[in-house]
NURO-605399 format. One record per residue: residue number from 1; residue in one letter; x, y, z of N, C-alpha, C, O in turn. Coordinates in nm, 2 decimals. Atoms other than C-alpha are relative to their C-alpha. Layout:
BEGIN
k,r,n_X,n_Y,n_Z,ca_X,ca_Y,ca_Z,c_X,c_Y,c_Z,o_X,o_Y,o_Z
NUM,A,X,Y,Z,X,Y,Z,X,Y,Z,X,Y,Z
...
***
This chain:
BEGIN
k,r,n_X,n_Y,n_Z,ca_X,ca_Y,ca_Z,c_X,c_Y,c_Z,o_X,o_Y,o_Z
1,X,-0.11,-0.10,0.01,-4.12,-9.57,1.13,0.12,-0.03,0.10,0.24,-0.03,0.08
2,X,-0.13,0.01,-0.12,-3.93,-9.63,1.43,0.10,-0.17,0.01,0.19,-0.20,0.08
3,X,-0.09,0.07,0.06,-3.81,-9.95,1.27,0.08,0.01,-0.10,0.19,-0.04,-0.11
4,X,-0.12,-0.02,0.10,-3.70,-9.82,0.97,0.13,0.12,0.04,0.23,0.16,-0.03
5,X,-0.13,-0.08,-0.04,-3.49,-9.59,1.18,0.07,-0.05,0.07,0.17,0.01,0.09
6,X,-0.08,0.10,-0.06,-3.36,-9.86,1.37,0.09,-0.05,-0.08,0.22,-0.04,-0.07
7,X,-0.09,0.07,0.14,-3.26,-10.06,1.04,0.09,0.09,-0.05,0.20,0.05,-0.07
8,X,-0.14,-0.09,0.05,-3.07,-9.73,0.92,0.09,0.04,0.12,0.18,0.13,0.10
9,X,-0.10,-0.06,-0.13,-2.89,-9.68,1.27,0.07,-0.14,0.01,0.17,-0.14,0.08
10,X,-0.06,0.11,-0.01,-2.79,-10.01,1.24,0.09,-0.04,-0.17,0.17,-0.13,-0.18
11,X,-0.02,-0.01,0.14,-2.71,-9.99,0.84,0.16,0.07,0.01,0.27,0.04,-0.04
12,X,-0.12,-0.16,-0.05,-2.48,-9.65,0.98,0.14,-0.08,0.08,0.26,-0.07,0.06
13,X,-0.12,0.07,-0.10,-2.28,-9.86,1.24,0.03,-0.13,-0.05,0.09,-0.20,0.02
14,X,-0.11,0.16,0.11,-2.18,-10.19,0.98,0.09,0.12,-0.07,0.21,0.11,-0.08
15,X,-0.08,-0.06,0.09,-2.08,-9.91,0.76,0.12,0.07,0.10,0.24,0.05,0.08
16,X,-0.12,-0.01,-0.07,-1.88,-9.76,1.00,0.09,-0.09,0.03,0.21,-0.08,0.00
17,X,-0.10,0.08,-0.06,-1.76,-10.06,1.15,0.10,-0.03,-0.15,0.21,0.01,-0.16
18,X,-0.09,0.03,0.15,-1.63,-10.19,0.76,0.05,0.14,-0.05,0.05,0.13,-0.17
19,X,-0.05,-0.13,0.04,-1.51,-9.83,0.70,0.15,-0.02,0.14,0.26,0.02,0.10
20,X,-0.17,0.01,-0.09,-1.22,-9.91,1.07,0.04,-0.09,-0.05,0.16,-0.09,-0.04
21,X,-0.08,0.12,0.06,-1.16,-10.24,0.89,0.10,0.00,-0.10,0.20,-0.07,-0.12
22,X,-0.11,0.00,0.15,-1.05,-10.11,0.56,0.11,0.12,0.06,0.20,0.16,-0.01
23,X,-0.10,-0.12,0.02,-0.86,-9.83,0.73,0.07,-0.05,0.08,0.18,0.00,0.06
24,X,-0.14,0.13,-0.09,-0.64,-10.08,0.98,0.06,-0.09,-0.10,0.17,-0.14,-0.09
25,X,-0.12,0.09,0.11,-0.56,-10.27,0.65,0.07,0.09,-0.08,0.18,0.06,-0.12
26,X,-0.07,-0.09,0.07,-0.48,-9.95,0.47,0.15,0.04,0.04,0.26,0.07,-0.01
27,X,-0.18,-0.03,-0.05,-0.23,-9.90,0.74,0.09,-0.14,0.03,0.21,-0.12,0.04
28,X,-0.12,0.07,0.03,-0.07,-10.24,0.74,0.05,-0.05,-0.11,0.16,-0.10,-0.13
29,X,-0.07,0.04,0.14,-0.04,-10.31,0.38,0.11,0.06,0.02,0.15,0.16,0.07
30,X,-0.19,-0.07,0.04,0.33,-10.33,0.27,0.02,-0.11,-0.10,0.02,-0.24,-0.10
31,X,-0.02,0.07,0.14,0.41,-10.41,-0.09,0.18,-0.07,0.04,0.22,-0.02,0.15
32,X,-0.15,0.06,-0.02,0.78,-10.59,-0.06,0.06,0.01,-0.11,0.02,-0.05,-0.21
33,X,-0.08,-0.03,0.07,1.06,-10.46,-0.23,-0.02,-0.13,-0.14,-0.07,-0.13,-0.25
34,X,0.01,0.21,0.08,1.08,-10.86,-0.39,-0.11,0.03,-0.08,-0.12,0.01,-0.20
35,X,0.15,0.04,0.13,0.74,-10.83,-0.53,0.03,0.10,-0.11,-0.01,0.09,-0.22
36,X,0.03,-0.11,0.16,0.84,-10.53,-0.76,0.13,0.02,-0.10,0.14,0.09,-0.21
37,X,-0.13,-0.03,0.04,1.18,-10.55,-0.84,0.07,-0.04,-0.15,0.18,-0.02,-0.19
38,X,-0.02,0.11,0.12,1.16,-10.75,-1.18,-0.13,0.08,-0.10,-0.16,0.03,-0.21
39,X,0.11,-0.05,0.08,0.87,-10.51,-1.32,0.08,0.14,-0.07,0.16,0.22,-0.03
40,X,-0.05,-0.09,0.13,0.94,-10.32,-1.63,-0.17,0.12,-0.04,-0.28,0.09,-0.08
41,X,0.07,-0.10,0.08,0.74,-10.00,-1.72,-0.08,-0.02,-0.13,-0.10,-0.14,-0.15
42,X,0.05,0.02,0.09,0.56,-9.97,-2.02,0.10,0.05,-0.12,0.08,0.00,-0.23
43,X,-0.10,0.03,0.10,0.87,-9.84,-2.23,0.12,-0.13,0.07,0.24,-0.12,0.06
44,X,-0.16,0.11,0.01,1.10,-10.18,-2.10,0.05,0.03,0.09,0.15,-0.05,0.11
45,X,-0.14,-0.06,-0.03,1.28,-9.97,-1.87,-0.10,-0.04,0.18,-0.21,-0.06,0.21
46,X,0.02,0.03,-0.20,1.29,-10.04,-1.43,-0.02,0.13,-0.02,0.03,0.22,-0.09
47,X,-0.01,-0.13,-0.09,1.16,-9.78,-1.25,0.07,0.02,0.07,0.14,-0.07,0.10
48,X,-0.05,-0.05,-0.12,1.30,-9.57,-0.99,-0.06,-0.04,0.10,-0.19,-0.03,0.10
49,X,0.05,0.07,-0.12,1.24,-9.74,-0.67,0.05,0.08,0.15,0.18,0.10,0.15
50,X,-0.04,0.00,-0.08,1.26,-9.61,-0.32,-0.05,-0.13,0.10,-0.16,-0.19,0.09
51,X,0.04,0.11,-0.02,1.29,-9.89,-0.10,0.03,0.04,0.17,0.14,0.10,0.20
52,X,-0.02,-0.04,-0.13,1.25,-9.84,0.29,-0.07,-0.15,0.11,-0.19,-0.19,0.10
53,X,0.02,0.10,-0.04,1.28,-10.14,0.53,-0.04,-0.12,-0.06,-0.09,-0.22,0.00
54,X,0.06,0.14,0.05,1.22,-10.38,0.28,-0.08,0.01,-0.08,-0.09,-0.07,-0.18
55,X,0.13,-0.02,0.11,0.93,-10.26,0.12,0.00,0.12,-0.09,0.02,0.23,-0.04
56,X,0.05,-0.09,0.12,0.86,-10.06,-0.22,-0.07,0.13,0.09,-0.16,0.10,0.17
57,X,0.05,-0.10,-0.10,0.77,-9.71,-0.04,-0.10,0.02,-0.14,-0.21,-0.04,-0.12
58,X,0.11,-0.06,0.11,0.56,-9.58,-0.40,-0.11,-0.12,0.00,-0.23,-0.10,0.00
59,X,0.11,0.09,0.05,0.40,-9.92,-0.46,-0.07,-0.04,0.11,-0.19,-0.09,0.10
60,X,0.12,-0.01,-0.11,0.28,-9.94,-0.09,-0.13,0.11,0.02,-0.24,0.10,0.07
61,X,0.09,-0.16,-0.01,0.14,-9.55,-0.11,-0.13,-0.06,-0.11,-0.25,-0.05,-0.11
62,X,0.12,0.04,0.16,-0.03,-9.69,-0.43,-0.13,-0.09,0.09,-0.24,-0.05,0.12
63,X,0.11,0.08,-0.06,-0.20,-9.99,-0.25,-0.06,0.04,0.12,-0.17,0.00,0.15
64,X,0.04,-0.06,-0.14,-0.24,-9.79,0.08,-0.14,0.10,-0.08,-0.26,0.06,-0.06
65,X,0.08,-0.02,0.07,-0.43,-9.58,-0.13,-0.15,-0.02,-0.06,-0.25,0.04,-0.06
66,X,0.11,0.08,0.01,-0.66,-9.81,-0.27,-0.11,-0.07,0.13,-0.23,-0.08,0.13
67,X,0.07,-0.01,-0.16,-0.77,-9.89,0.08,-0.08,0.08,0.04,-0.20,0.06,0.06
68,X,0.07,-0.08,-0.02,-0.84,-9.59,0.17,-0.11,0.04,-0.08,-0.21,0.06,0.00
69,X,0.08,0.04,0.10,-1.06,-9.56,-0.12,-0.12,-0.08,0.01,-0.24,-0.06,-0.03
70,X,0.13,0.10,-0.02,-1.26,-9.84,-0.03,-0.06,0.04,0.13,-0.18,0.04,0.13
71,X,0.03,-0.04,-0.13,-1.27,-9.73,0.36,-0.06,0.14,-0.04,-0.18,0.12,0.00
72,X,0.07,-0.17,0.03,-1.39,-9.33,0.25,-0.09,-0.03,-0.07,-0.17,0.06,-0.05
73,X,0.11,0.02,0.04,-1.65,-9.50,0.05,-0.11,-0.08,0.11,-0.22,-0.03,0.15
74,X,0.09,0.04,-0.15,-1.81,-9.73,0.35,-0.01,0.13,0.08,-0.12,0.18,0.09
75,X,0.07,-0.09,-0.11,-1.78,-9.44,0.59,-0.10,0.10,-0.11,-0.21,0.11,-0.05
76,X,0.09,-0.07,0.11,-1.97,-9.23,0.29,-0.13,-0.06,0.03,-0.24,-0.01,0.07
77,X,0.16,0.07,0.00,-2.24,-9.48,0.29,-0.06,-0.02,0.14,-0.19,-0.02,0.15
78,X,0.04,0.00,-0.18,-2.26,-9.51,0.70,-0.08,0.16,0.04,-0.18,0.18,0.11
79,X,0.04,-0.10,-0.04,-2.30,-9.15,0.71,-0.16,0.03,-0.06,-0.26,0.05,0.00
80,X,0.13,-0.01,0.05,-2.58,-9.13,0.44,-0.12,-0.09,0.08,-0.23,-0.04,0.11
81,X,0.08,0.05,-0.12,-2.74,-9.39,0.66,-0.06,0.02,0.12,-0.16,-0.03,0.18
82,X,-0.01,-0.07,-0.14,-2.70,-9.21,0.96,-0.06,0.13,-0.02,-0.13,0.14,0.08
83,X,0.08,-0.09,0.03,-2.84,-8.86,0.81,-0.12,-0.06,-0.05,-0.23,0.00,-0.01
84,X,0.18,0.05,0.05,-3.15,-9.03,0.66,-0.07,-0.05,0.12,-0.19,-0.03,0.12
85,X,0.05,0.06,-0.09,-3.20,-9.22,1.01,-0.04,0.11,0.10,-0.13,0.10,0.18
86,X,0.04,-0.10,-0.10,-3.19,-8.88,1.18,-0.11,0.08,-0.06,-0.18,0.14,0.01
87,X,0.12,-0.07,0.04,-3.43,-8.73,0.96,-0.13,-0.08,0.00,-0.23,-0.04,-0.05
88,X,0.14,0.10,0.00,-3.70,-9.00,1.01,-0.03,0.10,0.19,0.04,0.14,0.28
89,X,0.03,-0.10,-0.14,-3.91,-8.80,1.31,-0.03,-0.18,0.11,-0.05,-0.30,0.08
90,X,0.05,0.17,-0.11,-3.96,-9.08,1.65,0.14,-0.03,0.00,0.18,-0.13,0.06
***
């Protein structure tokens, strides 16, 4: 027992750790004005763009988003790791 509660305390703290990784890339993604500026909607037409310092402000929110997403799922799985390791008795 007192290994498999080791393996999940150690299961708990990768997931965490890959849970600060995706949320330090969440915050430096930056989509670049450039990458979006030539994309057409689905009727044909340009979007409305705000564009702040260079970069696409919506199409960064979008990708920042998806980050987080991935990061709220690791820490999800760290924590289930981490409540199952505290409920092992020893």
């Amino acid at each position: 027992m007192a290994t498999m509660k080791l393996m999940l305390n150690w299961m708990a703290a990768v997931g965490a750790l890959i849970a600060g990784v995706l949320w330090i890339q969440s915050a430096r993604v930056k989509i670049l004005a450039s990458q979006t500026e030539n994309e057409k909607d689905a009727d044909g037409i340009f979007p409305a763009r705000i564009t702040v310092g260079g970069s696409d402000f919506i199409a960064t929110a979008i990708e920042q988003a998806r980050w987080n997403q991935k990061a709220a799922f690791a820490a999800a799985v760290a924590a289930v790791f981490q409540a199952v390791g505290m409920m092992i008795p020893g």
